[in-house]
N, C-alpha and C positions, 0 to 999 in steps of 0.2 A: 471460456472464462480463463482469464488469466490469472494464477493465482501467487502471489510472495509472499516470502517470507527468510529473515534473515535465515532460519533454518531449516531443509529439507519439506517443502510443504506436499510431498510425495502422497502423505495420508491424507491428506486433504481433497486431493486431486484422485485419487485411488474412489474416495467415498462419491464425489461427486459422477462418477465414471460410474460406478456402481449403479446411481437412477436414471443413467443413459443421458446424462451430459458430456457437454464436450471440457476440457482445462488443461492447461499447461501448468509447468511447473517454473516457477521466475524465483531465483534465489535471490534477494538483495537487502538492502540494507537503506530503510530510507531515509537516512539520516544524509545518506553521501546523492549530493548531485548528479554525479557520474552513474551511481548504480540504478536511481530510482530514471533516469533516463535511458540505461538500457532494459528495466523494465518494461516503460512504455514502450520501445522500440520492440524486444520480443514480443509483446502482447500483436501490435500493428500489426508486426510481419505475420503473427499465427493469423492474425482475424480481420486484419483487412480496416482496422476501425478501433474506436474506443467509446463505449457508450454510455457508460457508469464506473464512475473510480469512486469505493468505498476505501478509505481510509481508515482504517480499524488497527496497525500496529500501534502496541502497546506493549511497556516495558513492566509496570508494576507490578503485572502478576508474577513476574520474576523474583521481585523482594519481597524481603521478609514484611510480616503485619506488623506495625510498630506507633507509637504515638509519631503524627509530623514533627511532632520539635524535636525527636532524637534523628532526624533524615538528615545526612549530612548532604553538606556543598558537592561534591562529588555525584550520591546516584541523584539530587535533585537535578542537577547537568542533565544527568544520563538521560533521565525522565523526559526534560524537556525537550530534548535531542530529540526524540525518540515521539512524543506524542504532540510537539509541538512544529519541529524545524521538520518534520520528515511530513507532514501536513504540507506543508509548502515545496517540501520540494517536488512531493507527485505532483501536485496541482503542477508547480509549474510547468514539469517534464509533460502533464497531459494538456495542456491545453493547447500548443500547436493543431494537437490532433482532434480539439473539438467540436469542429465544422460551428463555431461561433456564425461566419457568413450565411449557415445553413439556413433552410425553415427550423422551425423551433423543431417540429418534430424531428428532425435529425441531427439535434444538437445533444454532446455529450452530458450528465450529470454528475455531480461530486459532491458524496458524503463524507463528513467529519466524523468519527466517533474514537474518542480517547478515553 
């Protein structure tokens, strides 16, 4: 399993190591084109394949709990950045690697959750 994250997802990959899985560590940032495609490219070269991309970064647990109407233009950006364009850009960065031509059973799947 490949696992990112903008920052150090070391414990992540420690716990799953722990119940005798296999993970990498992918530092990135999926907002940027460049990094979520060296993502998928470490994941490739560790495993040969790609066979489920969940999509799970999320920025808001970072901010503070607030009414929406005080969110300013700024971390709404961020937000978006973050739980909407970074959606897009793994999808994009993984689907070369989907084996789309594949049988079904060998084609990759991709989760949303923001």
């Amino acid at each position: 399993m490949g696992v990112a994250d903008i920052d150090d997802p070391g414990r992540t990959v420690e716990e799953i190591e722990s119940f005798g899985g296999t993970a990498i560590r992918l530092m990135a940032d999926v907002t940027s084109e460049a990094s979520a495609a060296r993502m998928v490219d470490g994941t490739v070269e560790a495993f040969g394949r790609i066979d489920i991309l969940v999509n799970n970064a999320a920025l808001s647990g970072k901010l503070a709990l607030k009414p929406f109407t005080e969110i300013g233009q700024r971390e709404w950006d961020a937000v978006m950045a973050v739980n909407v364009r970074g959606v897009f850009e793994c999808a994009k960065a993984v689907v070369p690697h989907s084996g789309q031509s594949a049988p079904p059973s060998e084609r990759s799947s991709m989760l949303a959750s923001s």
